[in-house]
C-alpha positions as CSV (number, residue, x, y, z in Angstrom):
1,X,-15.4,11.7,10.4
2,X,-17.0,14.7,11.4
3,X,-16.4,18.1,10.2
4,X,-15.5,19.3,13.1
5,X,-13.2,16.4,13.0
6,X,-12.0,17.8,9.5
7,X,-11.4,21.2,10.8
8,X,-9.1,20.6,13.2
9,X,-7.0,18.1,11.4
10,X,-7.0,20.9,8.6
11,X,-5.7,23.4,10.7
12,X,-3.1,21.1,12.8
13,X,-1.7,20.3,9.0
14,X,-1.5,24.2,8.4
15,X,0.5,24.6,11.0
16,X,3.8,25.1,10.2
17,X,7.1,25.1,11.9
18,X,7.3,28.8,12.7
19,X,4.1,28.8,14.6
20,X,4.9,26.5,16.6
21,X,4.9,28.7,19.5
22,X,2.7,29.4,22.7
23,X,1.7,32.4,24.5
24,X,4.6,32.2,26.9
25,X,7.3,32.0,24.3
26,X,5.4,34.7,22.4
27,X,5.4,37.1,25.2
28,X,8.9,36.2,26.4
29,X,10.0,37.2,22.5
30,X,7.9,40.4,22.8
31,X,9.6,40.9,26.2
32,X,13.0,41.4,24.7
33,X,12.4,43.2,22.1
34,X,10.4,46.1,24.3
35,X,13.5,45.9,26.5
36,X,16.2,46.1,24.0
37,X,14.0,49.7,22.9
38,X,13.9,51.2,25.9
39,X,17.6,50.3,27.1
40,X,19.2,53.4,26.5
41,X,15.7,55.4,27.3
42,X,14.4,54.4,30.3
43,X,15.8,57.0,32.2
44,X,13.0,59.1,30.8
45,X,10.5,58.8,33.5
46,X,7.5,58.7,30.8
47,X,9.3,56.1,29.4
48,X,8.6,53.8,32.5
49,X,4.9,54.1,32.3
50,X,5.4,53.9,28.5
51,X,6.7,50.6,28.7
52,X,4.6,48.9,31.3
53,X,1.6,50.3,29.1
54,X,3.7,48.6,25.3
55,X,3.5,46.0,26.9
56,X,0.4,45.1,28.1
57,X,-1.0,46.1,24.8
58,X,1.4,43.8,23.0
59,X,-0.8,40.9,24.2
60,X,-2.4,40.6,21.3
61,X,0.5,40.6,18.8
62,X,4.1,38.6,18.0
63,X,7.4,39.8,16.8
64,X,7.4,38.7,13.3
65,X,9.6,39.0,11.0
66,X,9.2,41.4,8.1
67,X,8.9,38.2,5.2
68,X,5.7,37.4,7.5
69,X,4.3,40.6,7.2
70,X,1.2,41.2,4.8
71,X,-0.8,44.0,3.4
72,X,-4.2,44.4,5.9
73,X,-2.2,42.4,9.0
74,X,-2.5,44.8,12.0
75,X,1.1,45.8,13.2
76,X,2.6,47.4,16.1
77,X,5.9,49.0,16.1
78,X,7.9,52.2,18.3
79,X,8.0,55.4,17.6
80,X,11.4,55.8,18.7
81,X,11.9,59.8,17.1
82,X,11.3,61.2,20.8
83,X,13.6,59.2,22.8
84,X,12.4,60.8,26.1
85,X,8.5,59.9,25.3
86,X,8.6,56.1,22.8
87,X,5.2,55.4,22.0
88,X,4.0,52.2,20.5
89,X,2.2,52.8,17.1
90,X,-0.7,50.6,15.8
91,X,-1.8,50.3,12.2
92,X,-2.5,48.3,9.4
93,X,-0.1,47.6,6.4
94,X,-1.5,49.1,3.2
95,X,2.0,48.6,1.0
96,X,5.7,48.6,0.5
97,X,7.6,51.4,-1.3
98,X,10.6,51.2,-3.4
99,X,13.1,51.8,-0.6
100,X,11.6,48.5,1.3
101,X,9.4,50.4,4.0
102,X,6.2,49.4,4.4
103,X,3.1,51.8,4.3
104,X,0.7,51.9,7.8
105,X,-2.0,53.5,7.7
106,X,-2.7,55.3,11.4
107,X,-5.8,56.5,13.1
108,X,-7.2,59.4,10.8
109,X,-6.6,57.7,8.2
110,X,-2.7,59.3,8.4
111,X,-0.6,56.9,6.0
112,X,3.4,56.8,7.2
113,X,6.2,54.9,5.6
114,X,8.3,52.8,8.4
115,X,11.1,50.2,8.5
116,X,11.4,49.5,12.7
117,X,14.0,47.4,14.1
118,X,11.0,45.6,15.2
119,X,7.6,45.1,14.6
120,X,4.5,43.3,16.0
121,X,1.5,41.8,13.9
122,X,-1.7,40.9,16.0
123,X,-2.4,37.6,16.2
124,X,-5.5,36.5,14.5
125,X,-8.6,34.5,15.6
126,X,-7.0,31.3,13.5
127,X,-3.2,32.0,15.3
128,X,-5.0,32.1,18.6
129,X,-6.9,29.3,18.2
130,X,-3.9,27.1,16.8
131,X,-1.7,28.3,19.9
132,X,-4.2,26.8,21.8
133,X,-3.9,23.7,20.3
134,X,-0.6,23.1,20.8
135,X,-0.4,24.3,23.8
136,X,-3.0,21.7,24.8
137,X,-1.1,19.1,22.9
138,X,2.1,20.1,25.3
139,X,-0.1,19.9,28.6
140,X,-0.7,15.8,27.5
């Protein structure tokens, strides 16, 4: 057996139920979470363009859940303070605090606490490449 061979069969075995997902069911999940945020907004007319924008950034990431979430994964969540203008924030996790929210550190090296209703971790070289497995394994 090759280790290429090796490789792959080590990585289809790490696979685990929860990933089991492809690119269309990850951006269908992402989907309705953006819209659930900007229901009761949208009438904001930045919020439009906001959107559109969340989402083509959100490419890249997954809705997780926060018992998937690590220190150093890359996140994405909404700034949802100023309803007229929600902005997706990007960061990495550096921490948790005693009240449960986790510690991102921004651009600038700004460090804010947060506990979204929903949050986004970029997918990593390893998730991307798994995804396409399967989805190649669907396409048989």
């Amino acid at each position: 057996m090759s280790s290429q061979t090796e490789k792959i069969e080590n990585i289809i075995k790490g696979i685990s139920k929860t990933e089991i997902r492809t690119l269309t069911q990850i951006k269908d999940l992402n989907s309705e979470a953006v819209d659930d945020i900007f229901a009761d907004f949208i009438i904001y007319p930045r919020n439009e363009e906001n959107k559109l924008d969340s989402l083509e950034e959100l490419k890249e990431y997954q809705l997780i859940h926060y018992s998937e979430l690590y220190k150093g994964d890359k996140v994405a969540y909404f700034k949802t303070r100023d309803f007229w203008n929600v902005k997706l924030i990007t960061g990495t996790v550096v921490g948790q605090n005693k009240k449960g929210e986790y510690s991102v550190k921004l651009k600038g090296n700004k460090i804010v606490y947060v506990l979204p209703k929903y949050i986004f971790r970029k997918l990593t070289e390893e998730e991307k490449f798994k995804i396409q497995l399967i989805e190649a394994v669907f396409t048989l």
